[in-house]
C-alpha positions, -999 to +999 in steps of 0.1 A: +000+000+000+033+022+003+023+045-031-014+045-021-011+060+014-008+093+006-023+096-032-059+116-025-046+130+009-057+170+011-034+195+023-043+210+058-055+240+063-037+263+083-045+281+116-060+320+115-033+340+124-036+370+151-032+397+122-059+382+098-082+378+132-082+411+141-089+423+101-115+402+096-135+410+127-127+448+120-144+438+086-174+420+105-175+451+133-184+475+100-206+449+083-227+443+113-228+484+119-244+482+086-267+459+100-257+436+067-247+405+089-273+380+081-270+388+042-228+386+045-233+355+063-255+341+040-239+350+009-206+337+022-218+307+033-237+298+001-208+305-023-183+285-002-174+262-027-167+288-051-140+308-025-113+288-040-122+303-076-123+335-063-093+334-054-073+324-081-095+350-103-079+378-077-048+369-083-058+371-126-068+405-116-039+417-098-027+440-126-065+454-129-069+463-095-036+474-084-047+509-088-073+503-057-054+481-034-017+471-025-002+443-036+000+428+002-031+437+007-046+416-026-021+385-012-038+391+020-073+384+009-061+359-015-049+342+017-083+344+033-102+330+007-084+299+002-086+289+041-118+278+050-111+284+090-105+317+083-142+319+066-157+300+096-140+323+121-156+354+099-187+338+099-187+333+136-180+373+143-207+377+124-228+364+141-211+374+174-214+409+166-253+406+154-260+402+194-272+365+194-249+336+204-224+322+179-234+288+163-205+268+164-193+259+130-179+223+122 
């Protein structure tokens, strides 16, 4: 079985560092202020399949949007999309900040 072991074995996903923690629940304090929680949530959660996608077209964009946003700062949401516990921590501040309990995500 030596060959098979590791053939359809995923990557792991990395933890949420402090830095991205503290921007993406900045970016859930303003959404929520908006009182746009529930509608962020749910758009996020429903395209969750598709973050992956996204990403990879942000970096195809890169040269486009340049004249809006740094080039850290596209590598840092790049980042974000592709880990899914960085998604579930957003979600979770979301819902944190709407004032009811936080479900907790699996």
């Amino acid at each position: 079985m030596g060959i098979w072991t590791n053939a359809f074995k995923l990557p792991g996903h990395r933890e949420v560092t402090e830095e991205e923690k503290t921007l993406l629940s900045s970016m859930a304090l303003k959404v929520n202020k908006r009182a746009m929680g529930h509608v962020t949530a749910l758009a996020i959660e429903s395209t969750r399949p598709l973050h992956n996608l996204g990403s990879q077209a942000l970096i195809f964009l890169t040269p486009m949007i340049s004249a809006l946003f740094s080039r850290e700062e596209t590598d840092k949401f790049v980042k974000l999309l592709e880990n899914p516990k960085a998604i579930t921590f957003f979600i979770d501040e979301l819902a944190a900040g709407d004032g009811k309990p936080a479900k907790k995500s699996v």
